[in-house]
C-alpha positions in Angstrom: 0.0 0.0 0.0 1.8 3.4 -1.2 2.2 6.3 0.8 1.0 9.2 -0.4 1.5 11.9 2.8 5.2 12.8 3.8 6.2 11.2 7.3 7.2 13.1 10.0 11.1 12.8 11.5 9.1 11.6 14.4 7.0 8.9 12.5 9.7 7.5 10.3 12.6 6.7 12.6 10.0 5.7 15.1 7.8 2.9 12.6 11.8 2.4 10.9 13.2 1.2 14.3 10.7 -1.0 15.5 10.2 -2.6 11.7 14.1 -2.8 11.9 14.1 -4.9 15.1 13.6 -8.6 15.0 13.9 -8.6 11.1 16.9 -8.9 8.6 16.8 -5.4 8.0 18.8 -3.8 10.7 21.6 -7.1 10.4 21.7 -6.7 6.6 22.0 -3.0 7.1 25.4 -3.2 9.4 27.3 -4.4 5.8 30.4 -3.9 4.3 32.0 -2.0 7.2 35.4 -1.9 5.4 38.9 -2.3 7.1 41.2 0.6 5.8 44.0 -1.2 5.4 44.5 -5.1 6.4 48.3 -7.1 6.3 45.9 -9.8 5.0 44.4 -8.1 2.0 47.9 -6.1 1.2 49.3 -9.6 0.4 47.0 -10.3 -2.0 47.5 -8.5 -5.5 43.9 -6.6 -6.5 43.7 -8.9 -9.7 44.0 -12.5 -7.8 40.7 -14.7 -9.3 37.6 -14.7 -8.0 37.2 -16.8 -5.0 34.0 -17.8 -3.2 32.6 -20.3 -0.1 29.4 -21.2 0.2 28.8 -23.0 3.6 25.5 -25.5 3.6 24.4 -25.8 7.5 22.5 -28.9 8.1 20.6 -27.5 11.6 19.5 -30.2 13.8 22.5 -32.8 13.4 22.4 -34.4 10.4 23.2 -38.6 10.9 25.6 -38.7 8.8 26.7 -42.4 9.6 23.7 -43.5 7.3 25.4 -41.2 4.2 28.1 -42.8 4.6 28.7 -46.3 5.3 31.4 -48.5 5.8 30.8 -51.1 2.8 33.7 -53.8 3.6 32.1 -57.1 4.5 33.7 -57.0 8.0 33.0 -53.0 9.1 29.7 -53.3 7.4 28.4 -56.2 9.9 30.1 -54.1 12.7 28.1 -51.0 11.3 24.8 -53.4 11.2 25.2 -55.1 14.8 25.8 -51.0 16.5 23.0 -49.5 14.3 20.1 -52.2 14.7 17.1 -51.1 13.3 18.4 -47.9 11.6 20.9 -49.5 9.7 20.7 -48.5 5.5 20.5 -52.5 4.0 23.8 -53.3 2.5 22.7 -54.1 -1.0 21.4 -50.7 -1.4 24.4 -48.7 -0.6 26.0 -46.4 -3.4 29.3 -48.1 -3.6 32.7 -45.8 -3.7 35.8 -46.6 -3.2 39.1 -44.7 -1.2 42.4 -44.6 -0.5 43.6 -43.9 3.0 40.9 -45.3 5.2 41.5 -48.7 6.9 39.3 -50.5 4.2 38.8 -49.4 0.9 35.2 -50.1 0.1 32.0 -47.6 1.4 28.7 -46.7 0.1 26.7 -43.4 0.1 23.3 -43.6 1.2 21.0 -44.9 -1.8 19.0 -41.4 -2.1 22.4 -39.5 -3.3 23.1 -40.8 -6.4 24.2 -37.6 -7.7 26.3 -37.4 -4.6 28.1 -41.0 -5.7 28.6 -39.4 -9.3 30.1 -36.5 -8.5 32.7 -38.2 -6.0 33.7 -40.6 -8.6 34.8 -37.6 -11.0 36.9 -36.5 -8.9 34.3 -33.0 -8.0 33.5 -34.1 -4.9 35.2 -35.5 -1.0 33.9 -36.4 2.3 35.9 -35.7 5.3 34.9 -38.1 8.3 34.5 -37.6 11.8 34.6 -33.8 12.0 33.6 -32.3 15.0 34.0 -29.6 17.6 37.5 -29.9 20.0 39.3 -27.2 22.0 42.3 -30.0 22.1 43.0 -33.3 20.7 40.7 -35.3 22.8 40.8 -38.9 24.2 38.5 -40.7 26.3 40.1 -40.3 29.5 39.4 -36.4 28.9 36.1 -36.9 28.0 35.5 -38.6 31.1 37.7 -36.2 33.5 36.1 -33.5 31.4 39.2 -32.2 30.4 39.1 -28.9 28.1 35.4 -30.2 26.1 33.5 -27.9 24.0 30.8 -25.8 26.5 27.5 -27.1 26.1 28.0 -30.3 24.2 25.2 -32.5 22.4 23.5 -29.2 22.9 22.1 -27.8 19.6 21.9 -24.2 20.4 25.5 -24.4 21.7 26.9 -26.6 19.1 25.2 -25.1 16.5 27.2 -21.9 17.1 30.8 -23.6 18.5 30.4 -24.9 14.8 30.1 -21.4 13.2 32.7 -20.1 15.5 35.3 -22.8 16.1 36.0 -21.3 19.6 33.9 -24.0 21.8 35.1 -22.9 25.0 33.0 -20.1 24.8 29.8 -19.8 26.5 26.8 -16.7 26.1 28.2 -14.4 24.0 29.6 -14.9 20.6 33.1 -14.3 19.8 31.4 -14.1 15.4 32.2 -16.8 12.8 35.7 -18.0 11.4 32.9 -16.7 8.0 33.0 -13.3 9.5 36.8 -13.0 10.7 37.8 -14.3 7.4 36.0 -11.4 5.8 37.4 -9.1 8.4 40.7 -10.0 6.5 39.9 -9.9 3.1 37.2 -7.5 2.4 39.6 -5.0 1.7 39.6 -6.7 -1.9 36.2 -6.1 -3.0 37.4 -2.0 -3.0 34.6 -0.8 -4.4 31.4 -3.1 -3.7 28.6 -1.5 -2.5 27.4 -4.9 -0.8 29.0 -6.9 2.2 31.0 -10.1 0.7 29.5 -12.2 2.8 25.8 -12.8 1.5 23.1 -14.8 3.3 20.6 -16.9 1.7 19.1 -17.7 5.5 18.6 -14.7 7.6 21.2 -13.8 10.1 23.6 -15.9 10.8 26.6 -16.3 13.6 29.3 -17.7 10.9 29.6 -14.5 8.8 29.5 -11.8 11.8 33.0 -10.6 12.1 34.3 -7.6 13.7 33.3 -5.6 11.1 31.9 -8.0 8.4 28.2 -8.7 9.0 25.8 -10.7 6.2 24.0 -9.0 3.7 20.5 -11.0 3.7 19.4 -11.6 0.3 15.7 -13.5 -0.7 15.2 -15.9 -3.5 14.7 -13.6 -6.1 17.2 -10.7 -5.0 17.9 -8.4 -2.0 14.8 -6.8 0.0 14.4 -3.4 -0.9 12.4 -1.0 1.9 8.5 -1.2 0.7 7.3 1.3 -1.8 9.7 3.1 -1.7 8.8 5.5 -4.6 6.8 8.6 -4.8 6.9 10.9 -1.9 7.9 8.1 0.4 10.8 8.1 -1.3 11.2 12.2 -1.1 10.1 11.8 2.6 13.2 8.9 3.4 15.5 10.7 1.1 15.2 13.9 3.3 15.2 12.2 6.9 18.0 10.3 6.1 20.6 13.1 4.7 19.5 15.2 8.0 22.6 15.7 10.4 21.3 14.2 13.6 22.8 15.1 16.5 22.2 12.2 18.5 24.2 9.4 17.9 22.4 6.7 17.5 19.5 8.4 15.9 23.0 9.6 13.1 24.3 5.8 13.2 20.4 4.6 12.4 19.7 6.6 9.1 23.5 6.2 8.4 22.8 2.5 8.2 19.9 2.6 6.9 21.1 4.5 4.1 23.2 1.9 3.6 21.0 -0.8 3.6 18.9 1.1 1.0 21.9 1.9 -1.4 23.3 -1.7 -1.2 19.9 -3.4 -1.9 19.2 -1.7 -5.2 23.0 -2.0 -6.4 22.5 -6.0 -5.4 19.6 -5.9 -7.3 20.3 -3.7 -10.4 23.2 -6.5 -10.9 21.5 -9.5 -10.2 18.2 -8.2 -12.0 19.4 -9.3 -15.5 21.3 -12.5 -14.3 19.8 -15.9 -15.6 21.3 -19.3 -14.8 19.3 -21.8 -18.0 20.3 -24.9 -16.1 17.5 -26.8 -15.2 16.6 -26.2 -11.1 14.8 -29.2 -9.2 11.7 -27.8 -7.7 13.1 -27.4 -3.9 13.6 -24.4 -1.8 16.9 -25.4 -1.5 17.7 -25.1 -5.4 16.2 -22.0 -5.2 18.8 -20.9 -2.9 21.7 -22.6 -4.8 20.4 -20.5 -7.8 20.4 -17.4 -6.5 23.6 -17.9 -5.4 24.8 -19.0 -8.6 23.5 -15.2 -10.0 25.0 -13.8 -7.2 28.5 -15.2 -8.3 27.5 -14.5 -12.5 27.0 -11.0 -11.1 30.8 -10.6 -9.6 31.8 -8.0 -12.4 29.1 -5.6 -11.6 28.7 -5.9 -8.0 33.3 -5.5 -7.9 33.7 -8.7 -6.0 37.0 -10.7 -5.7 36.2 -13.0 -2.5 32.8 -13.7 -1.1 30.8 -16.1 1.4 27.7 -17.6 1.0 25.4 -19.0 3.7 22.5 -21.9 3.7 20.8 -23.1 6.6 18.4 -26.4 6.0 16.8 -27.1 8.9 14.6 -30.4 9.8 17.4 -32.8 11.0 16.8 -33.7 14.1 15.8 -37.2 13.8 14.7 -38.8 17.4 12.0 -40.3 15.5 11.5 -42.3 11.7 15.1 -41.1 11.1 15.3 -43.6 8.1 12.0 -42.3 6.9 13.1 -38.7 6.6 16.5 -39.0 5.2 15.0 -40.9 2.3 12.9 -37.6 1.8 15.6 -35.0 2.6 19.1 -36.4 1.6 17.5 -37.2 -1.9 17.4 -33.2 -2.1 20.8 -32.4 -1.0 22.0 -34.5 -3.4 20.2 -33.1 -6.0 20.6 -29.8 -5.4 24.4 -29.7 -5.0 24.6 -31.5 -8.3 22.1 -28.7 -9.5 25.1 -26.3 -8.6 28.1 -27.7 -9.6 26.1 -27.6 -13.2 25.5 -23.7 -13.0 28.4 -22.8 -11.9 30.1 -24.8 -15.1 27.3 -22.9 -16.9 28.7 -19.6 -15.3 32.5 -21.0 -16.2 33.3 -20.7 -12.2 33.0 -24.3 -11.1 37.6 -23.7 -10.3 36.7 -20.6 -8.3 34.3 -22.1 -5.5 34.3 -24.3 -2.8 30.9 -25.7 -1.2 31.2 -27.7 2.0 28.8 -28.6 4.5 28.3 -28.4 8.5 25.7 -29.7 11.3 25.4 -29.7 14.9 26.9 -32.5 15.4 26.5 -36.5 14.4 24.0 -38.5 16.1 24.4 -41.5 18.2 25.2 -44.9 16.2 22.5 -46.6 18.6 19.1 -46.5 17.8 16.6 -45.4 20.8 14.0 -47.3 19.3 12.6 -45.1 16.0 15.7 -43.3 15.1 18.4 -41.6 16.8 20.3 -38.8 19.6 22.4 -36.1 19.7 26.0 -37.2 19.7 29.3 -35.6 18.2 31.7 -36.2 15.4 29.9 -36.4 12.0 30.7 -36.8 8.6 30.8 -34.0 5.8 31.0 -33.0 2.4 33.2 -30.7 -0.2 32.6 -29.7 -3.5 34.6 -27.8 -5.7 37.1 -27.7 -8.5 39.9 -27.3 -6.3 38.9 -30.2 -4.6 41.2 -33.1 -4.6 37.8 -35.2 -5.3 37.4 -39.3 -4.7 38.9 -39.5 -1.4 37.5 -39.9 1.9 39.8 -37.5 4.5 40.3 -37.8 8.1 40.0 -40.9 10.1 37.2 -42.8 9.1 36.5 -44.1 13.0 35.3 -47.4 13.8 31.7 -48.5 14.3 32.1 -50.9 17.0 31.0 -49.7 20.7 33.2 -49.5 23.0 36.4 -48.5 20.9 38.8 -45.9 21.6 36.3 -43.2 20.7 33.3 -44.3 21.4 31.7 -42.5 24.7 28.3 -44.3 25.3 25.3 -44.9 22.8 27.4 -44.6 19.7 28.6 -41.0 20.6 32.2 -40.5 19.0 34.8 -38.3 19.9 35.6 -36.4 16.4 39.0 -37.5 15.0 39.2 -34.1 12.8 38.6 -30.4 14.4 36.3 -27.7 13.3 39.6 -26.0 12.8 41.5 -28.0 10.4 38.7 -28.3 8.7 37.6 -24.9 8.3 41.4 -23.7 7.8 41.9 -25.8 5.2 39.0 -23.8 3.9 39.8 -20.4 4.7 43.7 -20.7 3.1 42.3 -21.5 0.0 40.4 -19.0 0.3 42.9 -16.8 0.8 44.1 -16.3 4.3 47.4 -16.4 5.3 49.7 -19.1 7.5 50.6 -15.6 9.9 46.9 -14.8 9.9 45.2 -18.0 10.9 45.1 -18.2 14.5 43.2 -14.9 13.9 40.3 -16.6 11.7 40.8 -20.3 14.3 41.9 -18.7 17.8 42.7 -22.7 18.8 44.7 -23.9 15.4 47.9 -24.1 17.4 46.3 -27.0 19.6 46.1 -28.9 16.3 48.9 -27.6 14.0 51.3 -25.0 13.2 49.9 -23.2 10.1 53.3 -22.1 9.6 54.6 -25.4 9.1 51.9 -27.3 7.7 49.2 -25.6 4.8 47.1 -28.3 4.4 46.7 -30.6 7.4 43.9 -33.2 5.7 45.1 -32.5 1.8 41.2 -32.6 0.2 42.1 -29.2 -1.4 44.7 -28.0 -3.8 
């Protein structure tokens, strides 16, 4: 419904704050708050290729010990007598094959064939056992609760020790290894309008930095203020160029101005972006796409390095956990496939990394009609830097009672949050020196000096 009187100062900052609060509005307006000058970004020369990361968040701990499965005759009964009920028959498996693991032969669950396809050329990796550690952690510590993540099996807390990879933290957010990353490099998109880190999935903790904050984007492009045209548009224009005296009343219309100007230069460069590829008909391809136009539209919107965020929720399984991973893994599957063919559509499958992250894995024993909150978990990467057809980490052992296994199936992860997610980020771009800025525990793991790539699944 237009406007068609002017508002008063009074009227607009008043309806403008509370519409602001509790929406995407305000977080999406806090964007692109630019380091002058970084050590990171000097590094970097300004014409370095176009880099991006687009982080897939599986909220509600995704059991991924049914996607993948041990598919040796030996660890495949071991696999059957710990999961019971829940168990994925062997004769449907996927089969794949790698090097590196104690046994060569696994399957991928049977409702990821495009998953299976894209791991045997060589596109696509899983890295197993990942999971949140302040240390290198045994059993003993576990039971003398020796330096553990705060809040474990916990989804609120583990949701965010995942996005942060500082789980000794408790209550307040130290922002996402996403967001310190862009606090790095966001010096090399000079002259973007729009923050480099864009969500498809509201706000988010992994790309809140010190200064880097998501840009929210919908479906179909970035959310513009409502009807704002006509004498609305006079009325904003004026209120917002006013010299306020007080300061957060100044900082307010500064930011929203902001907001404003980076919504229509997001959309006057995705506006005339199409991706022809084919889309399966789920939310989550909808997402993928309009990230995929968000990428096409790197020229016009001056990007070198950006982040990309999804959040699928739904995976908390206590109950019919076979039932709904038939339903919902069948559409990761499809829709990461769905990418990697527009971005070969765009030419830029080289320049971007997906990779995936959950609360945590679930426990190996059923309770009956599905399965618990446990701890290490398995994941995905997808890329054309990706050293594809391998399975990283330490592929643990299913049996209870082994070296990592703490009750119910619950296993200690093998790989951190932190070599993982470094891995990541020096692809990406940031240095050896500057990774204990992005992963504040690295050292307990490796020394980034030394060592570049401590699991190898990326070039």
């Amino acid at each position: 419904m237009k406007k068609d009187k002017l508002l008063s100062r009074r009227q607009f900052l008043g309806e403008a704050s509370c519409a602001a609060v509790g929406s995407t509005a305000l977080y999406s307006s806090l964007l692109n708050l630019r380091m002058t000058s970084t050590a990171a970004a000097a590094d970097l020369s300004p014409d370095d290729d176009y880099k991006a990361l687009v982080c897939l968040f599986l909220a509600g701990g995704n059991d991924s010990y049914n996607m993948l499965v041990p598919n040796n005759d030996s660890a495949y009964n071991e696999y059957q007598n710990t999961r019971d009920n829940i168990a994925i028959p062997k004769t449907d498996l996927l089969p794949i094959t790698s090097n590196g693991q104690p046994y060569s032969e696994f399957g991928v669950h049977p409702g990821m064939p495009e998953l299976q396809s894209l791991y045997n050329s060589n596109d696509l990796a899983f890295v197993a056992n990942v999971g949140t550690l302040v240390h290198p952690t045994t059993k003993s510590d576990y039971r003398n609760k020796q330096s553990l993540p705060s809040g474990l099996f916990s989804h609120s807390d583990q949701q965010v020790h995942w996005q942060t990879s500082v789980p000794q933290t408790k209550g307040s957010s130290p922002g996402g290894w996403g967001g310190r990353t862009a606090d790095l490099l966001m010096a090399m998109n000079e002259d973007s309008q729009v923050s480099m880190n864009i969500s498809l999935s509201g706000v988010n903790v992994f790309q809140v930095g010190n200064e880097a904050f998501a840009y929210v984007s919908g479906l179909d492009g970035g959310t513009e203020m409502v009807d704002y045209t006509d004498s609305f548009k006079v009325a904003v224009d004026g209120l917002l160029e006013e010299h306020y005296k007080n300061l957060f009343t100044r900082t307010f219309a500064k930011n929203t101005r902001r907001f404003i100007d980076s919504s229509i230069a997001f959309n006057v460069a995705i506006d005339p972006i199409e991706i022809f590829t084919p889309a399966p008909a789920t939310r989550l391809a909808r997402r993928f796409k309009m990230v995929a136009r968000t990428i096409a539209a790197r020229d016009a919107l001056n990007m070198k390095r950006q982040t990309f965020f999804i959040r699928v929720g739904g995976w908390d399984h206590h109950s019919e956990v076979n039932d709904a991973q038939g339903v919902m893994l069948p559409q990761i599957s499809q829709a990461i496939q769905y990418f990697k063919d527009a971005l070969q559509e765009i030419g830029m499958t080289d320049n971007v990394v997906t990779f995936t992250a959950s609360d945590f894995g679930r426990t190996l024993t059923s309770n009956g009609v599905g399965s618990d909150h446990a701890w290490g978990g398995n994941h995905v990467v997808m890329g054309g830097p990706v050293n594809g057809g391998r399975i990283y980490g330490q592929y643990p052992s299913l049996v209870l009672g082994s070296s990592l296994e703490v009750g119910r199936g619950r296993l200690i992860p093998t790989t951190s949050v932190d070599e993982y997610g470094s891995e990541i980020a020096k692809w990406f771009g940031v240095s050896s020196s500057e990774m204990d800025t992005v992963f504040p525990n690295i050292r307990n793991f490796y020394d980034p000096m030394l060592i570049t790539n401590p699991l190898g699944f990326l070039s």
